[in-house]
C-alpha positions in Angstrom: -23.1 92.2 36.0 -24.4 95.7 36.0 -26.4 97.1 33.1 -23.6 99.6 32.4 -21.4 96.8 32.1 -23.3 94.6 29.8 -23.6 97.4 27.9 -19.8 98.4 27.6 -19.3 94.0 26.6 -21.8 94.5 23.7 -19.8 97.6 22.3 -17.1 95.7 23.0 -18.1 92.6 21.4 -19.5 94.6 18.2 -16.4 97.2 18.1 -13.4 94.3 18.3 -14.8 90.6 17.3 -17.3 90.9 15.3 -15.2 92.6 12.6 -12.5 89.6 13.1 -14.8 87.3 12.5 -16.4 89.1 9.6 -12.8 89.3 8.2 -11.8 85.2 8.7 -15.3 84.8 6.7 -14.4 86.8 3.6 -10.9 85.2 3.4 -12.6 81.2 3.5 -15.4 82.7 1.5 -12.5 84.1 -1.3 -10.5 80.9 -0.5 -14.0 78.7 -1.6 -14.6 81.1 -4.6 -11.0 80.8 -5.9 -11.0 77.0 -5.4 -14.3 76.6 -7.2 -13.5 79.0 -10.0 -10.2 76.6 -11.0 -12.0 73.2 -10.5 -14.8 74.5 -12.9 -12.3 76.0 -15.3 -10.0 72.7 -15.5 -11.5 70.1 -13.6 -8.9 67.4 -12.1 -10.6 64.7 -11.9 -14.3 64.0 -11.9 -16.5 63.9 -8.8 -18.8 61.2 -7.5 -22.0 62.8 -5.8 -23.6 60.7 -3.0 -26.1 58.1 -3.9 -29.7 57.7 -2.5 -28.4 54.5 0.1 -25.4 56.9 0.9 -28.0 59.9 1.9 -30.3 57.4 3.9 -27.1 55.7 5.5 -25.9 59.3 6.8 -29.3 60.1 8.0 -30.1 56.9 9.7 -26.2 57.3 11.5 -25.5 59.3 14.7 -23.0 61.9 14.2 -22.7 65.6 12.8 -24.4 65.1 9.2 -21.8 67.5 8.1 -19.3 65.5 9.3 -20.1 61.9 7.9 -21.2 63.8 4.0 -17.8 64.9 3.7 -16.3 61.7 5.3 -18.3 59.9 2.4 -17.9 61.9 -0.1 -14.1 61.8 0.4 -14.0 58.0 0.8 -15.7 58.4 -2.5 -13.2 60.7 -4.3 -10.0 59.7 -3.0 -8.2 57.9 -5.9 -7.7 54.1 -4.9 -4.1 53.2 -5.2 -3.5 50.1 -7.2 -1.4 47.3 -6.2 2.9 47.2 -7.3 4.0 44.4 -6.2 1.0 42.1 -8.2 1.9 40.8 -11.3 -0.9 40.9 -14.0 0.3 38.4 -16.2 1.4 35.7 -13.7 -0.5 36.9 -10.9 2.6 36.6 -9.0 3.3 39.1 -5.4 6.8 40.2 -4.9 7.5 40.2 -0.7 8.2 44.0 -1.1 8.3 47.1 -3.9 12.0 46.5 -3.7 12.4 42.8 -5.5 11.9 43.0 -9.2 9.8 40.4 -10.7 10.5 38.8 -14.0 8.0 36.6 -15.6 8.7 34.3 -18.5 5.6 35.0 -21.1 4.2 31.0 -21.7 5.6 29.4 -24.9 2.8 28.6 -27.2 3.3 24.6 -28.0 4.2 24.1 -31.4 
C-alpha cells in the first residue's frame, strides 16, 4: 500500500466510521443512563454485590473477567423460582402443575 493510499484509508476511516461508532456509543451510553436513572428512582428488587470468595474465585478462573462478573452476578440476582407442585403442609409432590392436591389438615385427638 502506497503512502497516498494509506493516507486516503485514514481519511476514510476518520470521515465515515469513526462517527458511527461514536454515534452506537452515545445511544448505549443514553441507554445505561436511562436504565440507571429508573433503577435508582424505583428500585425493583434489591441487588446482591459480589463477595470477597466470589472476586477471588473469578480471578483465580480462566475466562474474560468481564464475562464470569456478570455471569455471577446474574446467578446472583436472578430470582429463584420456588417449587408448585410441593406441598408445605404435607410435604406431598403432585406428578405435574396440572393435578390439584388436596390435603386433609390432621385432626387433633380429643
Amino acid at each position: 500500500m502506497t503512502p497516498k493510499q494509506e493516507d486516503a484509508l485514514r481519511d476514510y476511516l476518520q470521515e465515515a466510521i469513526v462517527p458511527l461508532i461514536e454515534e452506537v456509543l452515545i445511544k448505549k451510553l443514553g441507554q445505561a443512563m436511562t436504565f440507571a436513572k429508573e433503577e435508582l428512582i424505583k428500585p425493583k428488587r434489591e441487588w446482591v454485590g459480589l463477595t470477597e470468595d466470589d472476586r477471588d474465585a473469578i480471578l483465580r478462573s480462566d475466562g474474560s473477567l468481564f464475562d464470569l462478573t456478570e455471569a455471577k452476578l446474574k446467578e446472583k440476582n436472578t430470582p429463584q423460582r420456588t417449587e408448585q407442585n410441593f406441598c408445605s403442609r404435607c410435604g406431598k409432590r403432585t406428578q405435574d402443575l396440572i393435578t390439584i392436591h388436596t390435603c386433609t389438615p390432621p385432626k387433633e385427638n380429643t
